[in-house]
ZAZATI-263016 format. One record per residue (C-alpha): residue in one letter; y, x, z. Coordinates in steps of 0.2 Angstrom, whole numbers, padded with zeros to 4 digits, always signed. Layout:
AYXZ...
//
This chain:
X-0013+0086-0030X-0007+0083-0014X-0019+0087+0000X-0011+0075+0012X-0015+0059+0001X-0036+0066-0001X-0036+0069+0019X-0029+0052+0024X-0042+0044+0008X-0054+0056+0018X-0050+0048+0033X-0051+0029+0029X-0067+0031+0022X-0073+0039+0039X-0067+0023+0046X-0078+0013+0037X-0094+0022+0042X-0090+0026+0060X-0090+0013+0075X-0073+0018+0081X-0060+0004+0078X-0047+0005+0066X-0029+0007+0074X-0019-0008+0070X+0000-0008+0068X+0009-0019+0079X+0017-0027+0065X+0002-0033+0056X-0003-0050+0051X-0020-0060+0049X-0026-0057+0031X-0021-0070+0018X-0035-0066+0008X-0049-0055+0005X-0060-0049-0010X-0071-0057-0016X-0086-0047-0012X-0090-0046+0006X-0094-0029+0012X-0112-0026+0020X-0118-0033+0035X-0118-0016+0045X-0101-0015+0039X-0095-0031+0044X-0102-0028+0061X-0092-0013+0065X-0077-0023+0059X-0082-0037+0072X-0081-0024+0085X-0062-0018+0078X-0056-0035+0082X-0064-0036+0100X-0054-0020+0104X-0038-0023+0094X-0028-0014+0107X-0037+0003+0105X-0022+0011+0093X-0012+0024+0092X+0002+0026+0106X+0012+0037+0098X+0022+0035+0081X+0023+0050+0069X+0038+0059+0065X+0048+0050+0050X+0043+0063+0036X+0024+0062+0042X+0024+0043+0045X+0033+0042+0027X+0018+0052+0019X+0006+0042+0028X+0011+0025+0021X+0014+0035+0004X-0005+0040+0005X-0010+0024+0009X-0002+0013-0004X-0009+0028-0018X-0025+0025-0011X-0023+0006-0010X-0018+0006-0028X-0036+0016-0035X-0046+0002-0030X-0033-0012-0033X-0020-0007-0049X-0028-0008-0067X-0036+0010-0072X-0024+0017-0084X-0003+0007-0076X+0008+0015-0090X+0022+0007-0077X+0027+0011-0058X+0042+0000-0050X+0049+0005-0035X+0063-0006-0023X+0071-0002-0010X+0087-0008+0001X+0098+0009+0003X+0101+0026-0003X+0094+0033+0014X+0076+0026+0007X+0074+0037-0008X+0065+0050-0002X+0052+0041+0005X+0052+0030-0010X+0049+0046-0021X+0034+0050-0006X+0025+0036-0014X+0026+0041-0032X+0021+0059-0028X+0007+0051-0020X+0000+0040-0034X+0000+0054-0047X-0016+0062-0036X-0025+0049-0047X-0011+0041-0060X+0001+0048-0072X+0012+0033-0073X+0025+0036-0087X+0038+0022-0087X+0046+0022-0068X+0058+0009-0066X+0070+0010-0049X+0079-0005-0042X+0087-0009-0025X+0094-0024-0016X+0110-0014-0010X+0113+0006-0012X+0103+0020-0020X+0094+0015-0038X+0103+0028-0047X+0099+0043-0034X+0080+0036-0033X+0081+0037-0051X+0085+0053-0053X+0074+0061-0040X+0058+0051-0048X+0066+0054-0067X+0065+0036-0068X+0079+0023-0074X+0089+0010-0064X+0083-0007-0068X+0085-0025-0061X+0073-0030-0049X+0064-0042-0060X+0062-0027-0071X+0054-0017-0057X+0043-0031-0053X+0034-0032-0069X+0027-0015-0070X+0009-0012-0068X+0010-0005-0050X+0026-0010-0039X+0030-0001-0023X+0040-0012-0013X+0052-0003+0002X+0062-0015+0004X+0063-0029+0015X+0078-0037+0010X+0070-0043-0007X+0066-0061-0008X+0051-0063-0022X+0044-0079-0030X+0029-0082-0038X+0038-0081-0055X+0043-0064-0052X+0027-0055-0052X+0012-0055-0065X-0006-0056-0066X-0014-0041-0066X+0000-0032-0057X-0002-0025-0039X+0012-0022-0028X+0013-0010-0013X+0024-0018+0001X+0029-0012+0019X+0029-0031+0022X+0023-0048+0019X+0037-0054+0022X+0048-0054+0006X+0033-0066-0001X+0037-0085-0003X+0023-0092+0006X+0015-0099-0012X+0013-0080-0019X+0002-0075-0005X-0009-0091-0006X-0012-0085-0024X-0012-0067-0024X-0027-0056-0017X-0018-0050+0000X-0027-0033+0008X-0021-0029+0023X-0022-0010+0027X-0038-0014+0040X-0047-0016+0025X-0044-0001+0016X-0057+0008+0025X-0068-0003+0016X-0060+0000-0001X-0061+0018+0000X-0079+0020+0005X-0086+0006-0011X-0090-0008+0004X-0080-0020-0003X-0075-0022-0021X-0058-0019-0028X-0051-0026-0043X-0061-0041-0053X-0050-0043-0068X-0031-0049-0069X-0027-0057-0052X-0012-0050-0045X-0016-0039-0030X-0004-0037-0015X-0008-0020-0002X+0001-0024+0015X+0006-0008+0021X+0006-0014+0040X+0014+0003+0045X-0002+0014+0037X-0009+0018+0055X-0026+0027+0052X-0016+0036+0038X-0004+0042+0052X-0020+0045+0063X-0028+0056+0050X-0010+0065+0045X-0008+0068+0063X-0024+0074+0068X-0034+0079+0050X-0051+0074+0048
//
């Protein structure tokens, strides 16, 4: 079990309890959606005060292999409280060959708490059959990738339309972007200021069959608590 996914889950839930704000990615985006249960009051006034200082975030970006880990720990963690209990399925895309190895980051990460059998590898350009063999997966289309139980989306030359993905899938993406505008509208969208939340049982998960959609937003507390361990 990797330790460096339990300390960045160690560290999100530390967000949720502790007034300090929540670093914010420069790249992130208003949250589409949000569960459906609303997290406590105590809770949802230490989020107003992460939006009143939305600036307060890291200055520094981690090194590539620490800040791949840290959106690999972040998806894992996204996908415990948002993928079905038991995904038989993981599906991974990327655009290049130079993408595997932080591709393969993710699935180490998942089996902390998943033992996914069936992995299915797609890209939009170079690289599906070396991602293949490094995760001992199989090269698929990307329609193929994207009907698994839990999709982890590197890519962000993929265009996806609502016919492409199921209910009760959830999908791991470095952006929001590849989306047609109608999937986010009907998917649940968590956006990775959330997660604190997840982690520490203030906001529900998972209600039945929607299709769940985890914005990586750059993992910035995850890279917070890999650089600087909780």
């Amino acid at each position: 079990m990797p330790d460096w996914v339990l300390a960045a889950e160690r560290a999100y839930i530390a967000w949720a309890v502790r007034p300090e704000p929540a670093p914010r990615d420069a790249g992130s985006h208003a949250e589409s959606s949000t569960p459906r249960t609303e997290a406590p009051d105590d809770h949802a006034r230490s989020e107003d005060q992460a939006d009143d200082r939305a600036d307060d975030r890291p200055t520094d970006r981690a090194p590539g292999d620490l800040h791949a880990r840290a959106i690999a720990a972040a998806s894992a963690i996204a996908s415990r409280h948002l993928a079905i209990g038991s995904p038989r399925s993981f599906g991974i895309v990327i655009d290049a060959a130079a993408q595997v190895d932080a591709a393969t980051l993710s699935l180490t990460a998942h089996r902390t708490w998943f033992a996914p059998r069936d992995i299915r590898c797609a890209a939009t350009g170079s690289g599906a059959a070396e991602l293949a063999a490094a995760t001992g997966g199989r090269v698929v289309s990307i329609d193929e990738a994207l009907a698994c139980d839990i999709v982890h989306l590197d890519s962000c030359a993929v265009r996806i339309l609502p016919a492409q993905l199921r209910r009760g899938s959830h999908v791991n993406a470095v952006s929001t972007d590849v989306f047609a505008p109608e999937l986010l509208t009907r998917a649940t969208v968590v956006h990775e200021t959330r997660l604190p939340a997840l982690a520490a049982g203030l906001m529900d998960g998972r209600q039945l069959d929607e299709l769940t959609i985890f914005a990586i937003d750059g993992a910035p507390i995850a890279v917070t608590a890999l650089l600087r361990p909780a």
